[in-house]
C-alpha positions in Angstrom: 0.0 0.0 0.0 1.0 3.3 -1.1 0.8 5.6 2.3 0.8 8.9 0.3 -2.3 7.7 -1.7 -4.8 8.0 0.7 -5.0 12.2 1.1 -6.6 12.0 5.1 -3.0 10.3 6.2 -0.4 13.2 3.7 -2.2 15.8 5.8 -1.8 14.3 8.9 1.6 13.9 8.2 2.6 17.2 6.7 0.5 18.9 9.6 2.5 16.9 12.5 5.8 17.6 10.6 5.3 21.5 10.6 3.7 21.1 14.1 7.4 19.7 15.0 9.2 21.7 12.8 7.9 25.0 13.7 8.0 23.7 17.6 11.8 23.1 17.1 12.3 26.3 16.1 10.6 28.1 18.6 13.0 26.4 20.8 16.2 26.8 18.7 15.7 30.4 17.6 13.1 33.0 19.7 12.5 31.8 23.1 14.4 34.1 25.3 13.9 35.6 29.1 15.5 39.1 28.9 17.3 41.2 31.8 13.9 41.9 33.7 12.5 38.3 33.7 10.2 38.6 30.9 9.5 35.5 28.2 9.6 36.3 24.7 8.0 33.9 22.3 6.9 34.3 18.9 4.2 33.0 16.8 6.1 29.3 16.3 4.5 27.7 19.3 0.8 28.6 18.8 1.1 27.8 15.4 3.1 24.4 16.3 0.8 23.5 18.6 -2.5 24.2 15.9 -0.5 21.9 13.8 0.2 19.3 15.9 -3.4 18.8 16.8 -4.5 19.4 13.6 -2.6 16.5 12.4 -3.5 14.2 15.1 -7.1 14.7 14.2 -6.6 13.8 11.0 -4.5 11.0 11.8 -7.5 9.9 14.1 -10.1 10.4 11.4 -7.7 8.0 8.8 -7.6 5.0 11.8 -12.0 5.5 12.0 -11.7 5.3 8.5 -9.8 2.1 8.1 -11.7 0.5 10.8 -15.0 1.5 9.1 -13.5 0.0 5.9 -12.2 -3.0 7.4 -15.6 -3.9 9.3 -18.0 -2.9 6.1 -15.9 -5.9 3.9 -16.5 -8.6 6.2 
């Protein structure tokens, strides 16, 4: 089976590869606490986070899917 075939499992794993991707660099690049104790973040870890979820929900709505599938051929 072809995994990139089936367009429900290429999101979810282009969404949970950004989601660590832009999580990673969130970490790597813009996370600081400056002289007076403050945390700067930028706009990598909300939008990691989105992604990350967003991918697991559609990784979730492939697995229903193939146990639909698999149940409906018996």
């Amino acid at each position: 089976m072809n995994f990139f075939t089936n367009k429900t499992l290429t999101l979810a794993l282009i969404s949970l590869g950004l989601g660590l991707i832009f999580i990673i660099a969130e970490n790597i690049f813009y996370q600081f606490v400056d002289s007076d104790g403050v945390l700067h973040e930028s706009m990598f870890m909300p939008l990691g986070v989105i992604s990350i979820t967003v991918g697991i929900l559609f990784l979730l709505f492939f697995i229903i899917q193939k146990i639909r599938c698999s149940f409906h051929k018996k």
